[in-house]
C-alpha positions as CSV (number, residue, x, y, z in Angstrom):
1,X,6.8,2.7,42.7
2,X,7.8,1.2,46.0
3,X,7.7,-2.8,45.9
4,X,5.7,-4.3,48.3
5,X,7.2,-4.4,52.2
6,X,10.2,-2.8,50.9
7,X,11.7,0.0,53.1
8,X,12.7,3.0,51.9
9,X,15.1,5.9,51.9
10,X,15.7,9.5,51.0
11,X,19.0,11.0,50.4
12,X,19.0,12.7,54.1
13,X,18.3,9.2,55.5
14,X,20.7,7.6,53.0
15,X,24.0,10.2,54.3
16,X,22.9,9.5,58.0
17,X,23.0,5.6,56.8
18,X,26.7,6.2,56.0
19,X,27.2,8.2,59.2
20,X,28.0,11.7,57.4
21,X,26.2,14.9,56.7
22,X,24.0,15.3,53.5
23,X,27.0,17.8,52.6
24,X,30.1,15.3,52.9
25,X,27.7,12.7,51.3
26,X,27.7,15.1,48.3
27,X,31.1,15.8,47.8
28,X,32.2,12.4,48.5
29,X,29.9,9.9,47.7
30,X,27.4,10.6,45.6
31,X,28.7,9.7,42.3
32,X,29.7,6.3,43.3
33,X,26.5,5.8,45.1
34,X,24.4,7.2,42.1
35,X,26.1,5.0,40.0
36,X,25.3,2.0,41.7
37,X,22.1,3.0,43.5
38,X,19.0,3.7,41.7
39,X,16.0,6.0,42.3
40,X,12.9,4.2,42.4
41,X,10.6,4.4,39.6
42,X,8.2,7.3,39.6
43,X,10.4,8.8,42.7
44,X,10.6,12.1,43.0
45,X,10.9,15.3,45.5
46,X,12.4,13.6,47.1
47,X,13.7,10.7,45.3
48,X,13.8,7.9,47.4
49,X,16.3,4.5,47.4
50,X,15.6,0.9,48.8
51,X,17.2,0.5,52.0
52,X,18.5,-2.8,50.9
53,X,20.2,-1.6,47.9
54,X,21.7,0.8,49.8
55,X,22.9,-0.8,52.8
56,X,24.1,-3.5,50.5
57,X,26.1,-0.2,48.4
58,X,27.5,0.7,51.6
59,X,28.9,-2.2,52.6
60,X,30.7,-3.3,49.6
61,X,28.2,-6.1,49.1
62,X,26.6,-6.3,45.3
63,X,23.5,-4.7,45.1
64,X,20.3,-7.0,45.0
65,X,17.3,-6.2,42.1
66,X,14.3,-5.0,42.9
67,X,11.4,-7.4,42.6
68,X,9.8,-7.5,39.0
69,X,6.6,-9.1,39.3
70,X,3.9,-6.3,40.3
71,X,2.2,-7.1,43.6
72,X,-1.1,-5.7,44.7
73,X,0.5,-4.2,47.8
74,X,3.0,-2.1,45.7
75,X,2.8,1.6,46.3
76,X,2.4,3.6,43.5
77,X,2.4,7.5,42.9
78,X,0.2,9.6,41.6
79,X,0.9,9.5,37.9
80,X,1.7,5.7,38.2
81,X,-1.7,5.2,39.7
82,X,-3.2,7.5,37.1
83,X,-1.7,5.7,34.6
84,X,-3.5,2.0,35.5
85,X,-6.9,3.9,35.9
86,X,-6.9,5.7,32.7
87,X,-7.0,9.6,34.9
88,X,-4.5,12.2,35.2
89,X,-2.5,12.6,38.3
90,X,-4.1,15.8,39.4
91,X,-7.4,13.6,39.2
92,X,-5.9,10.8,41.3
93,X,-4.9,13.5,43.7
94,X,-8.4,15.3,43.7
95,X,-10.7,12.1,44.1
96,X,-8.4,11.3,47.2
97,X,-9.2,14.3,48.9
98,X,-12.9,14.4,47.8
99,X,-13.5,11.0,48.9
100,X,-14.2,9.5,45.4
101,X,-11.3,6.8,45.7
102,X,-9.0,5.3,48.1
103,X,-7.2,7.8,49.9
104,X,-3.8,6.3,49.9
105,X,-1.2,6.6,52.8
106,X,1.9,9.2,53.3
107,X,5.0,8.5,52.7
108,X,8.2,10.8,52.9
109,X,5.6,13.8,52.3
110,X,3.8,12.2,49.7
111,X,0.6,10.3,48.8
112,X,0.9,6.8,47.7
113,X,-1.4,4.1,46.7
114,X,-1.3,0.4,46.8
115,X,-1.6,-1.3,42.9
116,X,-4.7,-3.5,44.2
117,X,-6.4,0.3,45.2
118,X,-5.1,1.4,41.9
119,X,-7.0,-1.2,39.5
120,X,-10.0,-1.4,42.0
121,X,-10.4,2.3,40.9
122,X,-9.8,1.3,37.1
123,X,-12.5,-1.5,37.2
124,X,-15.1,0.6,38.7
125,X,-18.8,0.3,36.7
126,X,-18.4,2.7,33.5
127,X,-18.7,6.3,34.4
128,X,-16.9,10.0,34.3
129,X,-13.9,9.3,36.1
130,X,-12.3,12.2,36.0
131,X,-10.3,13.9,33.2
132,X,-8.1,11.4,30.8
133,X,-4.6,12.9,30.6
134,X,-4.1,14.9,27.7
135,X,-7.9,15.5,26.8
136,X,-8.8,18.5,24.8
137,X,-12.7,18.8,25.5
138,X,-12.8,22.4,26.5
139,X,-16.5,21.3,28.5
140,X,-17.2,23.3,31.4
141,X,-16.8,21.5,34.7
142,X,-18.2,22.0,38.0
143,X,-15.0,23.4,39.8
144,X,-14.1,20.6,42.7
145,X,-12.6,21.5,46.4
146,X,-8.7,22.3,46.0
147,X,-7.0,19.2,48.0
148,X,-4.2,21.3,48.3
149,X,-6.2,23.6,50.5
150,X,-6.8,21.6,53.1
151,X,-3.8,19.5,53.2
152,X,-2.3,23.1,53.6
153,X,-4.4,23.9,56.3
154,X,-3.5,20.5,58.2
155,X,0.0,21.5,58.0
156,X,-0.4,24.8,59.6
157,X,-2.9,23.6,62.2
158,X,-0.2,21.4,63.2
159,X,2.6,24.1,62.8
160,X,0.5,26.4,65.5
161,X,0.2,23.2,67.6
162,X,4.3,23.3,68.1
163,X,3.7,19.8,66.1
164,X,5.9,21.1,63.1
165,X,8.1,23.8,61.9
166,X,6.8,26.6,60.1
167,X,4.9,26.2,57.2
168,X,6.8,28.2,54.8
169,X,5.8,29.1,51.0
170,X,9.3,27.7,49.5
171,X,8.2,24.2,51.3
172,X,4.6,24.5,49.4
173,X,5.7,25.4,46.0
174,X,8.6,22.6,45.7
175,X,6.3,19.9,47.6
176,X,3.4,21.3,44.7
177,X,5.5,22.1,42.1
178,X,4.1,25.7,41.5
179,X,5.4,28.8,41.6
180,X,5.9,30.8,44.6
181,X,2.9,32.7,44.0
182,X,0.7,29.8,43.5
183,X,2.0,28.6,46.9
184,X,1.2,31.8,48.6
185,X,-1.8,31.6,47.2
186,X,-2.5,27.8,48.8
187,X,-1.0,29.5,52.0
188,X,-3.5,32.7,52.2
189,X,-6.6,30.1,51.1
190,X,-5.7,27.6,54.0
191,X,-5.1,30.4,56.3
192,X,-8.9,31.8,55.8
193,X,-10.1,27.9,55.7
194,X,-8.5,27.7,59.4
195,X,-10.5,31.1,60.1
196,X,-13.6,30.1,58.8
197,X,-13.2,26.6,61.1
198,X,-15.0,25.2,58.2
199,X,-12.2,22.6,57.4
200,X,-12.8,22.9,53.7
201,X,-11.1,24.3,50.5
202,X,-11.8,27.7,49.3
């Protein structure tokens, strides 16, 4: 979760904070600054820091809490915003991209969503919201577009562009968390999607 208006950090932005390379940051500071600085909750690939904590770390100054009381305009993750709406992450994640819910905004490479967006999605009028984490129904469901497809596609649209670097299949499988199979798999779909000019998931 990322408290409301609160900047943010990864650990490439935190080292160039501190004026060294990601390497010398390593070797030299990292444990201290781990053991003062904390993640925030939910963070992950990458983890991310508040930029007050750590500018606060850096210059010898104690480091302030994080705000406690949830605020509509926190931005929460996937599984956090799965977690207030009763879903799975992958559902949170699939609705986005289908349109069914708020799409949320990138952040450091990653989808977020505000809490308010979050419990407007929990309160909608009872129906099928998607599939409760851990369910066990083995029901057959229609098969929904792949987000991943297209936000694939986007990437190597704007890789051809000369907006990005090279799209490359380590990238996908660590941003997805699947194997590099699964990500060349993603690549080869997106690939045909750009073909096609359809714009779609396979």
């Amino acid at each position: 979760m990322i408290p409301r208006g609160r900047p943010t950090l990864d650990i490439d932005e935190v080292a160039a904070r501190a004026g060294v390379s990601v390497s010398t940051f390593g070797r030299r500071h990292r444990a201290a600054f781990a053991a003062a600085v904390k993640p925030l909750p939910g963070s992950s690939r990458p983890l991310l820091y508040d930029a007050a904590q750590v500018d606060a770390h850096l210059s010898g100054k104690p480091v302030p809490a994080l705000p406690k009381t949830p605020h509509p305009e926190d931005l929460l993750t996937d599984t956090e915003t799965g977690a207030v709406v009763g879903v799975s992450a992958s559902t949170i994640r699939a609705d986005a991209a289908t349109g069914r819910m708020d799409p949320g905004i990138e952040r450091h490479g990653r989808r977020w969503w505000t809490r308010a967006a979050a419990e407007a999605e929990a309160a909608r009028p009872s129906q099928y919201k998607g599939r409760t984490p851990g369910a066990k129904d083995k029901t057959v469901r229609a098969r929904r577009p792949d987000h991943r497809v297209t936000e694939v596609a986007t990437e190597l649209k704007s890789a051809d562009a000369g907006q990005r670097g090279p799209v490359t299949v380590d990238e996908l499988a660590d941003l997805y968390e699947v194997s590099t199979r699964t990500a060349e798999r993603l690549m080869a779909k997106a690939r045909a999607v750009l073909r096609s000019g359809t714009g779609g998931a396979a």
